[in-house]
C-alpha positions as CSV (number, residue, x, y, z in Angstrom):
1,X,-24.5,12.9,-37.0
2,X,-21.9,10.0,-37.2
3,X,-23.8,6.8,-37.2
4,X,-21.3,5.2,-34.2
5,X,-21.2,8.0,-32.3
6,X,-24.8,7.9,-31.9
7,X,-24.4,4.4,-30.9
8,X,-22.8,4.9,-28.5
9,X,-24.4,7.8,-27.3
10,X,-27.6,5.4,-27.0
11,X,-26.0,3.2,-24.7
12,X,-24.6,5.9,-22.6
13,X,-28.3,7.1,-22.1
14,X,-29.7,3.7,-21.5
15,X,-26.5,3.4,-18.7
16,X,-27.3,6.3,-17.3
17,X,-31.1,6.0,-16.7
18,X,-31.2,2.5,-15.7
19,X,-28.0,3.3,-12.9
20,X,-29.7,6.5,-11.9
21,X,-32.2,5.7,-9.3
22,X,-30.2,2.6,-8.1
23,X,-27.8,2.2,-5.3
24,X,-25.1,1.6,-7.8
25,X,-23.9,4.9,-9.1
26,X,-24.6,6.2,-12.5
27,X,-21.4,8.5,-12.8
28,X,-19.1,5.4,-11.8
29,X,-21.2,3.1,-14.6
30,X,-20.9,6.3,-17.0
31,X,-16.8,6.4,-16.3
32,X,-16.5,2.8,-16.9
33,X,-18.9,2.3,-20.0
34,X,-17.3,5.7,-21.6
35,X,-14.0,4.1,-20.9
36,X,-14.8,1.1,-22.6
37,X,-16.6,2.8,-25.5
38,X,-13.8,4.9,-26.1
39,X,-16.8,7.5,-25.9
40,X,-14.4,10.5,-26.0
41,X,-12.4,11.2,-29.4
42,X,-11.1,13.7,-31.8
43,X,-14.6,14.6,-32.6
44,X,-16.0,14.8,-29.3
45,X,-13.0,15.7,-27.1
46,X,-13.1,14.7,-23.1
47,X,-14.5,18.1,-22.1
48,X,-17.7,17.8,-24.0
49,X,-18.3,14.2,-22.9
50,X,-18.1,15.5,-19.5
51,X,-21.2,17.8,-20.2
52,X,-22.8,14.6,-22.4
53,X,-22.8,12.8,-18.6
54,X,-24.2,15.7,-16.6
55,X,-27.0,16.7,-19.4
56,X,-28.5,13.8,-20.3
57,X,-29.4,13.2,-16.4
58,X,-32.2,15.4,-17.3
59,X,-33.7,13.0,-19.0
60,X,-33.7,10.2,-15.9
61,X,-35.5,13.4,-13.9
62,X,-38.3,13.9,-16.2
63,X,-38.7,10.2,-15.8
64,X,-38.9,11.0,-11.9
65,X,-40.9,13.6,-12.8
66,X,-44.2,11.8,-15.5
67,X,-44.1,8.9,-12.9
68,X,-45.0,11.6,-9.9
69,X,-46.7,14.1,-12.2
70,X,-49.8,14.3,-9.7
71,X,-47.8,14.0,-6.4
72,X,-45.5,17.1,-8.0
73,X,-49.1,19.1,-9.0
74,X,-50.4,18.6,-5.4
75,X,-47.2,20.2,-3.9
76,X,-47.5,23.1,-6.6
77,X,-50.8,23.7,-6.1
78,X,-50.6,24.0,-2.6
79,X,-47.6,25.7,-2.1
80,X,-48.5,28.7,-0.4
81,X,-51.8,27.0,0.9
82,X,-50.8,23.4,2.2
83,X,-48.9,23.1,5.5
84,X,-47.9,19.6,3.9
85,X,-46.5,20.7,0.8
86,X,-44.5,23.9,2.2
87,X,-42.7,21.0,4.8
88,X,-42.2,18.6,1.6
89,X,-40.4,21.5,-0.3
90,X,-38.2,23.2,2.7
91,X,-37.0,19.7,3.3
92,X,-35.6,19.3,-0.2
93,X,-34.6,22.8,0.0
94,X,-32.2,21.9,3.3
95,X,-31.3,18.3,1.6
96,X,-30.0,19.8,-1.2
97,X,-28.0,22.8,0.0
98,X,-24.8,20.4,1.4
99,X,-24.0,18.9,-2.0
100,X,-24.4,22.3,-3.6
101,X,-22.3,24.1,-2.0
102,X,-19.3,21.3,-1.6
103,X,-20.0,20.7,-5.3
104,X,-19.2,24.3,-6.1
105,X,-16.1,24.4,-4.2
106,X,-14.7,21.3,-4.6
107,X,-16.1,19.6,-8.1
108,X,-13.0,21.1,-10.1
109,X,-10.6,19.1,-7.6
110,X,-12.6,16.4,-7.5
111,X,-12.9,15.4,-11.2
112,X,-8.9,15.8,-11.2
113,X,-8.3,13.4,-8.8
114,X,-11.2,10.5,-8.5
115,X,-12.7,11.1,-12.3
116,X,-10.7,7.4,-13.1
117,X,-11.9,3.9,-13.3
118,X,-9.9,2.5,-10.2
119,X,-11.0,5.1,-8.4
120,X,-14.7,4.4,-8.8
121,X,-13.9,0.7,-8.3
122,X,-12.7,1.3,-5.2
123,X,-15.6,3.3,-4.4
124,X,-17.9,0.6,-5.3
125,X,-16.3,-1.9,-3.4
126,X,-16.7,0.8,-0.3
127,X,-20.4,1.6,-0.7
128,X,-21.3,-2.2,-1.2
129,X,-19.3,-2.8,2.3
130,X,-21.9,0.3,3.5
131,X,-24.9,-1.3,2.3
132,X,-24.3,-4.5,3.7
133,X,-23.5,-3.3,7.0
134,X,-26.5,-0.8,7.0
135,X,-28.9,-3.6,5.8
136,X,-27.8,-6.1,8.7
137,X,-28.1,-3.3,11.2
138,X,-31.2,-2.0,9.8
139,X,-32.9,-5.8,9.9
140,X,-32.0,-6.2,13.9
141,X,-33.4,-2.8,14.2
142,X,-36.9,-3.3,12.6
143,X,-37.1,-6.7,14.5
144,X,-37.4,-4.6,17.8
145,X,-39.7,-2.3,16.1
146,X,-41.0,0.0,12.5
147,X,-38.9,2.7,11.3
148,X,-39.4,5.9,13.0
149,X,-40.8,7.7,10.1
150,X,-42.9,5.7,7.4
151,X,-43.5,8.9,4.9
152,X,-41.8,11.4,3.4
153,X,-44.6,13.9,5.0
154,X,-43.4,12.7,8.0
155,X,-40.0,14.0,8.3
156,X,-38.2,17.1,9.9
157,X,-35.9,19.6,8.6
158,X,-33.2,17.6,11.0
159,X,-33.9,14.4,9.2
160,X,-34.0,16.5,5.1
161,X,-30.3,17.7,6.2
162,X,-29.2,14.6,7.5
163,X,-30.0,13.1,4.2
164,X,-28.8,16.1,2.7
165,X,-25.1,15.5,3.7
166,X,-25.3,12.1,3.1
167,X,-25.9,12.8,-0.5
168,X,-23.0,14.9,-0.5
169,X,-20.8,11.9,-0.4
170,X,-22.1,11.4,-3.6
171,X,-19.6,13.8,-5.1
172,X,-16.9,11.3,-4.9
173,X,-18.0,9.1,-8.3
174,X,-18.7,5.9,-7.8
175,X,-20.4,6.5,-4.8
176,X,-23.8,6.9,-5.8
177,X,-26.5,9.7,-4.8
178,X,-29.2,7.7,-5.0
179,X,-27.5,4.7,-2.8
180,X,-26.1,7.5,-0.3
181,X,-29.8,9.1,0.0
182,X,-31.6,6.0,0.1
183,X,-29.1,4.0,2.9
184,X,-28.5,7.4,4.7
185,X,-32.0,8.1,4.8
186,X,-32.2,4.3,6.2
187,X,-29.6,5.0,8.9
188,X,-31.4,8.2,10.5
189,X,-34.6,5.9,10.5
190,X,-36.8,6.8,7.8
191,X,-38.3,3.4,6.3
192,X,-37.2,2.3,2.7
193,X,-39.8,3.3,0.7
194,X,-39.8,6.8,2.5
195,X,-36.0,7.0,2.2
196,X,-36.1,5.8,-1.7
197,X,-39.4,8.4,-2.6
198,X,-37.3,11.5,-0.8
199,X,-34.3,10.1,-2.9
200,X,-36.4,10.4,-6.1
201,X,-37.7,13.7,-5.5
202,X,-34.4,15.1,-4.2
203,X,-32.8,14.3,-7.5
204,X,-35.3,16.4,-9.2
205,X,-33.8,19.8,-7.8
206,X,-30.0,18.4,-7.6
207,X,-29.8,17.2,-11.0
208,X,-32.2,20.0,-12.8
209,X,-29.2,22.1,-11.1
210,X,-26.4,20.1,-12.0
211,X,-27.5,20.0,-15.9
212,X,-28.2,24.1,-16.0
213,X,-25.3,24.9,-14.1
214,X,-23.0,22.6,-16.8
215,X,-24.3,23.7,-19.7
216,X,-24.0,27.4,-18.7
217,X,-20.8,27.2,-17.5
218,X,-19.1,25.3,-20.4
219,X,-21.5,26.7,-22.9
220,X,-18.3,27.6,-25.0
221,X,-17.9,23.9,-25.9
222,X,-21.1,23.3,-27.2
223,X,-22.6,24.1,-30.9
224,X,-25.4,23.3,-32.6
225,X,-24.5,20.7,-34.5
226,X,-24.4,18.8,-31.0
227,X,-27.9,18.9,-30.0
228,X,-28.9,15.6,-32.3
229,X,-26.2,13.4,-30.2
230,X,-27.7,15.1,-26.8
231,X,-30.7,14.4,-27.5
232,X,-30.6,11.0,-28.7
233,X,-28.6,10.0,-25.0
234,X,-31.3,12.0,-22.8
235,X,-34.3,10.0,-24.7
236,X,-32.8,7.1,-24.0
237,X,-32.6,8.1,-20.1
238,X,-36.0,8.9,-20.3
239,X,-36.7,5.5,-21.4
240,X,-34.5,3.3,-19.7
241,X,-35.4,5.0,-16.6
242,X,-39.0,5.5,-16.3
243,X,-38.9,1.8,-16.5
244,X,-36.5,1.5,-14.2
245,X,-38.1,3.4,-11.5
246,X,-41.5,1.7,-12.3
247,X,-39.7,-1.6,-11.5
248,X,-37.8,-0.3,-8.2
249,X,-40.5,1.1,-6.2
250,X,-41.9,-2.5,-6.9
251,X,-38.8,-4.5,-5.7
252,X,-38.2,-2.3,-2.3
253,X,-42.0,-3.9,-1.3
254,X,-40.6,-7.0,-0.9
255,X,-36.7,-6.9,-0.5
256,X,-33.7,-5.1,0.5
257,X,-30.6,-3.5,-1.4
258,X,-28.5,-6.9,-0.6
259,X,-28.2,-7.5,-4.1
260,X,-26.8,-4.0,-5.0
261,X,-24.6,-4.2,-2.4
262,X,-22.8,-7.4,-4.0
263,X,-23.0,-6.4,-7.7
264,X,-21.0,-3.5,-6.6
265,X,-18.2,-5.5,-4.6
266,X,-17.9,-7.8,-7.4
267,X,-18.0,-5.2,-10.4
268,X,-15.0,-3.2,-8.5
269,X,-12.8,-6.1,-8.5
270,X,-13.6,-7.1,-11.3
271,X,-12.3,-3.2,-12.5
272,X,-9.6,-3.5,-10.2
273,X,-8.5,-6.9,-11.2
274,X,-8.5,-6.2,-14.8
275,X,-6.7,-2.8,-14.3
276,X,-3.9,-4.2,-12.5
277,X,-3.2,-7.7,-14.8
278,X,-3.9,-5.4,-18.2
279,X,-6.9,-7.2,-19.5
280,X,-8.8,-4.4,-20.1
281,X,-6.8,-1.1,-20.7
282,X,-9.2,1.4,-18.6
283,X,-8.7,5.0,-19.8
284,X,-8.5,7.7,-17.7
């Protein structure tokens, strides 16, 4: 395994596990650091980088899924038992289904046309405008009175689809699935730690997904010989975001996603303005 490679390989993982579960979008940050990196190369060409990205999200899930091991056991166990757990898992069922299905139409299109660093600046600089807006409106709102449902446990198979096509948005890169979930969830009323829980474990079925479907359909590319360089960038996930998570269901106690919503705005012009004057050559 070439000893750079693997470098950068690490810091891909670690990218994509600390950007996963934020409102900041992990595919934009993955774009941008690739870009820089000069990840893709005569010896691992653009296609198979593109599988690198989608794979090693597995790694963020099963960080998702150790830090809910005993929540996930609960629904499992009382699946065909549990009033509670059946409503959990037909929500997530109805939240997923509207990013599956556009992402099987459209994701071929898509990747053509928005897979490109200005793009996902722009994209940023959107979604951080969204935040901003949603968080003022969202403060005047819960100074009349408390969000209109506090749990995940407490939601409908309305409010699972609502979220459901909000994550869709998060086909376009740069957009973020966990920031659409979380500040769509936020908009139809659910509270933040409710919106940011139903984000985590929506992720677990969109992203298992995701990964499979990728590395059945360009199985072709892959060999062997890539599975050390694979695993090195879905360890580090793992790593970088079991830690991550840890720390954000900590930070939503006491704030909002203000901060997000700035880091974005600034990090697509800064994109933007190096794009355009040539100080950093972005590739596409």
């Amino acid at each position: 395994m070439d000893t750079i490679l693997a470098l950068k390989a690490l810091i891909m993982g670690i990218v994509e596990g600390l950007t996963e579960f934020l409102p900041i979008s992990s595919t934009g940050h993955l774009i941008l650091t690739g870009s820089l990196l000069e990840f893709s190369g005569p010896s691992f060409p653009k296609e198979k980088v593109d599988v690198f990205e989608i794979v090693i999200q597995a790694g963020a899930i099963l960080a998702v899924c150790w830090e809910y091991r005993a929540r996930i056991a609960s629904v499992l166990a009382g699946l065909f038992t549990e009033r509670k757990a059946q409503r959990l898992v037909i929500n997530l069922i109805i939240a997923f289904l509207p990013a599956a299905i556009l992402g099987f139409l459209f994701s071929r299109s898509i990747k053509e046309q928005l897979f490109n660093p200005v793009s996902v600046a722009i994209a940023f600089i959107v979604g951080g405008l969204v935040i901003l807006w949603v968080e003022r409106r969202n403060k005047d709102r819960m100074s009349m009175a408390s969000a209109r449902i506090e749990t995940v446990d407490d939601m409908t198979p309305l409010d699972a689809l609502k979220v459901g096509l909000a994550q869709a948005f998060a086909l376009i890169p740069g957009t973020s699935r966990s920031g659409a979930t979380i500040i769509g969830g936020m908009m139809f009323g659910l509270s933040r730690k409710a919106a940011t829980e139903f984000s985590f474990f929506l992720a677990i079925p969109t992203l298992f997904a995701a990964t499979i479907y990728s590395l059945y359909k360009d199985r072709a590319l892959l060999s062997v010989a890539d599975v050390p360089l694979f695993t090195v960038g879905t360890v580090a996930a793992f790593v970088s975001a079991f830690l991550c998570v840890r720390w954000l269901l900590r930070y939503i106690s006491s704030h909002d996603f203000t901060i997000f919503a700035w880091y974005r705005i600034v990090f697509g012009f800064v994109v933007l303005i190096t794009a355009y004057s040539g100080l950093v050559v972005w590739a596409e």
